[in-house]
BAZA-535323 format. One record per residue: y negated, z negated, x of N, C-alpha, C in turn; chain; residue in three letters. Coordinates in pm, 1 decimal, always signed. Example, Ala and Ser with C-alpha at 12.3 -4.5 7.8 and 13.67 -1.06 7.14 Angstrom:
BEGIN
nnorth->+569.0 nup->-780.0 neast->+1319.0 canorth->+450.0 caup->-780.0 caeast->+1230.0 cnorth->+330.0 cup->-780.0 ceast->+1320.0 unit->A code->ala
nnorth->+225.0 nup->-708.0 neast->+1285.0 canorth->+106.0 caup->-714.0 caeast->+1367.0 cnorth->-3.0 cup->-787.0 ceast->+1290.0 unit->A code->ser
***
This chain:
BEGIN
nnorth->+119.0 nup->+0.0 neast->+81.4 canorth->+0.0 caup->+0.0 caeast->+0.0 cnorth->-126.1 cup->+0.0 ceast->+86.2 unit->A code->unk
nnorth->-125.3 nup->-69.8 neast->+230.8 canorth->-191.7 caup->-86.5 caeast->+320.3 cnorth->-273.8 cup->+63.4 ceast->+309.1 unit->A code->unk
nnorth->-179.7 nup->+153.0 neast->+359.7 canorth->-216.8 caup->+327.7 caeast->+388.6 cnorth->-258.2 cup->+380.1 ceast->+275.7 unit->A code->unk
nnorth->-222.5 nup->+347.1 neast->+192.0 canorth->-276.3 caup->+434.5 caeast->+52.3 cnorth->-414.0 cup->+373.6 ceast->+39.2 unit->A code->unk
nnorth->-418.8 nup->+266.8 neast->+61.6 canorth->-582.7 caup->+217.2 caeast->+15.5 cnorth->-687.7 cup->+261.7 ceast->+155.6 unit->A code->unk
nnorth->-606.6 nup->+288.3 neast->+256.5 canorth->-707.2 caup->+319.5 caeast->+356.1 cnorth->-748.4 cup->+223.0 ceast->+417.3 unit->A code->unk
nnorth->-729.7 nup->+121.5 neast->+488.2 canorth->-726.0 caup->-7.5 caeast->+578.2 cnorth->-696.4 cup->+13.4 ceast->+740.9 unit->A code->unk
nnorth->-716.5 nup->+132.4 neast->+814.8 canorth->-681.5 caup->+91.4 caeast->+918.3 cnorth->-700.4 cup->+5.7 ceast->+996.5 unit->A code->unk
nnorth->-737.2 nup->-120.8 neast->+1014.9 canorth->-739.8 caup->-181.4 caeast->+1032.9 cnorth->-635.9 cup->-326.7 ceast->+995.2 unit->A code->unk
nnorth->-586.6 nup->-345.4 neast->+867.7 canorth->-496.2 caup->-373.3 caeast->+825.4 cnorth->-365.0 cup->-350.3 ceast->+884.1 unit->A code->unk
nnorth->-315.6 nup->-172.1 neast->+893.3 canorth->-234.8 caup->-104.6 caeast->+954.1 cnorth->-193.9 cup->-179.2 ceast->+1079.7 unit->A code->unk
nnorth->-276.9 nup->-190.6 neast->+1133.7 canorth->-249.1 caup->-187.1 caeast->+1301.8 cnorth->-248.9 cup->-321.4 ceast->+1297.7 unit->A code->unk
nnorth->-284.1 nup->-419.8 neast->+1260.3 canorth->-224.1 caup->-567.5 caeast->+1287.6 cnorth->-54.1 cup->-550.7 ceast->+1229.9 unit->A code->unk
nnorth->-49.3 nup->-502.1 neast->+1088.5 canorth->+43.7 caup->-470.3 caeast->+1076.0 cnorth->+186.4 cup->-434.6 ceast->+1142.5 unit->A code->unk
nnorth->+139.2 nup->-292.3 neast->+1195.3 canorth->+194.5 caup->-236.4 caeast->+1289.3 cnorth->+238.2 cup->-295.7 ceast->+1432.0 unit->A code->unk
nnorth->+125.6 nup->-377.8 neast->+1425.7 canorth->+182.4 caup->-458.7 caeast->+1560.1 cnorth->+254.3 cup->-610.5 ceast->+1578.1 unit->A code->unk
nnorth->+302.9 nup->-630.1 neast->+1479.0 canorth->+384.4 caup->-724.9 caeast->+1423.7 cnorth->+523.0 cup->-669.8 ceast->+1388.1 unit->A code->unk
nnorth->+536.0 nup->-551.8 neast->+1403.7 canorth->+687.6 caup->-493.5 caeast->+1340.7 cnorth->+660.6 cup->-465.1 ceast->+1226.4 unit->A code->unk
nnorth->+565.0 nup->-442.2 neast->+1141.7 canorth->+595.9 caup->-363.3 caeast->+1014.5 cnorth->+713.7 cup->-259.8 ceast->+994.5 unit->A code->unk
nnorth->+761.2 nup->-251.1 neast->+882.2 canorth->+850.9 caup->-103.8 caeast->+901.0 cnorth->+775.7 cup->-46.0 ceast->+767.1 unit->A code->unk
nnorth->+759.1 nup->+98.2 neast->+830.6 canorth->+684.8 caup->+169.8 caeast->+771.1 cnorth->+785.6 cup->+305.5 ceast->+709.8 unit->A code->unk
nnorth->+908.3 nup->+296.1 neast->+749.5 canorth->+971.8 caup->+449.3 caeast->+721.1 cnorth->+1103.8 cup->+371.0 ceast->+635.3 unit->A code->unk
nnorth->+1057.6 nup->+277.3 neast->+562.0 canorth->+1144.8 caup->+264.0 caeast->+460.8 cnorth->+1096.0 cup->+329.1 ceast->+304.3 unit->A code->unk
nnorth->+1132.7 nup->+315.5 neast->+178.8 canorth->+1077.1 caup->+359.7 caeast->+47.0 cnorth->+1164.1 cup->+271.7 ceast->-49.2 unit->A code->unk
nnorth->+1039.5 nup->+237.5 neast->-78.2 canorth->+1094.5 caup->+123.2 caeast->-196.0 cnorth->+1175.9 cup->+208.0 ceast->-350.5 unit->A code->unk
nnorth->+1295.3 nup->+152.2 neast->-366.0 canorth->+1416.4 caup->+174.3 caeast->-478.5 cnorth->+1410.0 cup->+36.3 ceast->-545.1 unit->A code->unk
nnorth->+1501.2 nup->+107.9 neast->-668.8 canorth->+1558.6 caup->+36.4 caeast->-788.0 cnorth->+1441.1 cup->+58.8 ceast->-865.9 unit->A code->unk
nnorth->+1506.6 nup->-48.9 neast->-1012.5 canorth->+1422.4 caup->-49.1 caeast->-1085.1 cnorth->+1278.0 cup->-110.6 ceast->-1107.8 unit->A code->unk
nnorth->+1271.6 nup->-167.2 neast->-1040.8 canorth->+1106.0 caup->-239.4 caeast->-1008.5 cnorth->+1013.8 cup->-117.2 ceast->-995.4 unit->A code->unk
nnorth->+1077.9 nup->-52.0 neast->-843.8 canorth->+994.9 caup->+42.8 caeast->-785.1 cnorth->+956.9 cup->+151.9 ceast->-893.6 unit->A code->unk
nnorth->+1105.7 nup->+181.4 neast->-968.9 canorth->+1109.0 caup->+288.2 caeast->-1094.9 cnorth->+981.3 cup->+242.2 ceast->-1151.0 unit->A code->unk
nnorth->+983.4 nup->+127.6 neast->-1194.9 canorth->+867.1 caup->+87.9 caeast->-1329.9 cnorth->+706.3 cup->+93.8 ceast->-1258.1 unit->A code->unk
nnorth->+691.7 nup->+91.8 neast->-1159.5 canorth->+554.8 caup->+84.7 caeast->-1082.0 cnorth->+559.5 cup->+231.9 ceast->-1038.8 unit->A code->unk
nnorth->+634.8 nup->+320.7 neast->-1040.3 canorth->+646.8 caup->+433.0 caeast->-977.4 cnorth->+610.7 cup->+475.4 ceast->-870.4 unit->A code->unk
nnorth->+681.8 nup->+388.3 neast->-792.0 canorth->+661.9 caup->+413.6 caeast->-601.9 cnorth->+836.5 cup->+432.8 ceast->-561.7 unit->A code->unk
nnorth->+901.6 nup->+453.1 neast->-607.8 canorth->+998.6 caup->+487.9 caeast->-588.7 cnorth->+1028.6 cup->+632.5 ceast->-519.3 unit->A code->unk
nnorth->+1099.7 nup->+553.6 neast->-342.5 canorth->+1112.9 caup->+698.0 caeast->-237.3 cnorth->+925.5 cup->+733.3 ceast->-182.9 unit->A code->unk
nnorth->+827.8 nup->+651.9 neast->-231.4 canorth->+722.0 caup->+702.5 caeast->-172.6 cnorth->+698.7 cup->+532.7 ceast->-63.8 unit->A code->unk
nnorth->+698.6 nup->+653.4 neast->+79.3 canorth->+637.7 caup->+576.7 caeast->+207.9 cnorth->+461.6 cup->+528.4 ceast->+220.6 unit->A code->unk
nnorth->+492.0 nup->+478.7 neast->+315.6 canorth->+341.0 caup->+461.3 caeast->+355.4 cnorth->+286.6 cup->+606.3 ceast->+408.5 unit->A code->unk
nnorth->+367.6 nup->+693.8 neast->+482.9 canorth->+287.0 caup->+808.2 caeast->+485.3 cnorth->+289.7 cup->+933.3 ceast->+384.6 unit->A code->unk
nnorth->+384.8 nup->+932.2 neast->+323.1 canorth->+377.7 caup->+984.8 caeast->+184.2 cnorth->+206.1 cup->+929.7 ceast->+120.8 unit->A code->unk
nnorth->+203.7 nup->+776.8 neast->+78.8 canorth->+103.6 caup->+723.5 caeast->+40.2 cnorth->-78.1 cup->+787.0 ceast->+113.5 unit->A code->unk
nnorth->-68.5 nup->+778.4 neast->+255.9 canorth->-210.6 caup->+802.5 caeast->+335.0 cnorth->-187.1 cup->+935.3 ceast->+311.0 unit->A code->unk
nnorth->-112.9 nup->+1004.0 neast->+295.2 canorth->-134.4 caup->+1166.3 caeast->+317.9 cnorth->-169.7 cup->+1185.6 ceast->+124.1 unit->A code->unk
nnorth->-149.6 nup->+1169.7 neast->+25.2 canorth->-192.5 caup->+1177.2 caeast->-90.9 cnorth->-323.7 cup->+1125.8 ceast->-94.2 unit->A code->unk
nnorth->-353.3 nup->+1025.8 neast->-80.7 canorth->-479.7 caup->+983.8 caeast->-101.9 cnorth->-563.6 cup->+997.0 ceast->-18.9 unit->A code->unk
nnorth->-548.2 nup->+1082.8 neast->+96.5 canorth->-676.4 caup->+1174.1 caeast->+184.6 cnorth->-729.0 cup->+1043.4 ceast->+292.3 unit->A code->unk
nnorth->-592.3 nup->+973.1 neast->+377.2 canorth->-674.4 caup->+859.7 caeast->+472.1 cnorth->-621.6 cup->+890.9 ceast->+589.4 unit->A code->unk
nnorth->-657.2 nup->+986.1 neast->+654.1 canorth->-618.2 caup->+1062.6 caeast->+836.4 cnorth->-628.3 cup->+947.0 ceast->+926.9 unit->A code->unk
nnorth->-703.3 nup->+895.1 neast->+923.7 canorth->-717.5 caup->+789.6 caeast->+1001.0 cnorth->-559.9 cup->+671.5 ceast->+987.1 unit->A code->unk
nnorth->-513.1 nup->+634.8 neast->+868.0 canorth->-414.7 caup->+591.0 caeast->+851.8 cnorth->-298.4 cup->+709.1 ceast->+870.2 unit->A code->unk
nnorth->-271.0 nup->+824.8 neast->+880.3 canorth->-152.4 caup->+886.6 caeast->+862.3 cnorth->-179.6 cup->+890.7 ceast->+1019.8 unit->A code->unk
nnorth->-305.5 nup->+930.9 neast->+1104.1 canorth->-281.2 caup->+881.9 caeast->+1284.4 cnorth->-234.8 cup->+793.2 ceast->+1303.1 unit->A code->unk
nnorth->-204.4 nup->+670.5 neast->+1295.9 canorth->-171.2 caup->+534.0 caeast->+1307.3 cnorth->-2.7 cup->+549.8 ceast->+1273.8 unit->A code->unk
nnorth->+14.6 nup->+597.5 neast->+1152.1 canorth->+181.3 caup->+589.7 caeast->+1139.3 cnorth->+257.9 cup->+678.4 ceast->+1190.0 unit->A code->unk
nnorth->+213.2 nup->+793.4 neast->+1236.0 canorth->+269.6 caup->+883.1 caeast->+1319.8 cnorth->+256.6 cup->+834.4 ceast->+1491.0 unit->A code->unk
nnorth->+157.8 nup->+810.9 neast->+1512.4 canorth->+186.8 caup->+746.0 caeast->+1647.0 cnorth->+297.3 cup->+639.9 ceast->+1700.9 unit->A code->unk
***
């Protein structure tokens, strides 16, 4: 959610703690919120935050 809202800053403490970023949230929870199979870079690359999709690709 970090990347979708555009936080780099967030990210990278994140990131530097071990976040895992190349998982995608399943089941039915995810179903009902409809983030289901969508990543964090799925997320920064939809909502237009380059600055966050640099960060998770690095």
């Amino acid at each position: 959610m970090v990347a979708e809202v555009g936080w780099p800053d967030i990210l990278d403490i994140l990131l530097q703690r071990g976040a895992v970023v190349d998982s995608a949230p399943s089941g039915k929870r995810a179903e009902d919120n409809k983030i289901a199979g969508s990543t964090p870079l799925i997320g920064a690359t939809k909502y237009n935050h380059p600055e966050c999709v640099k960060r998770l690709l690095a």
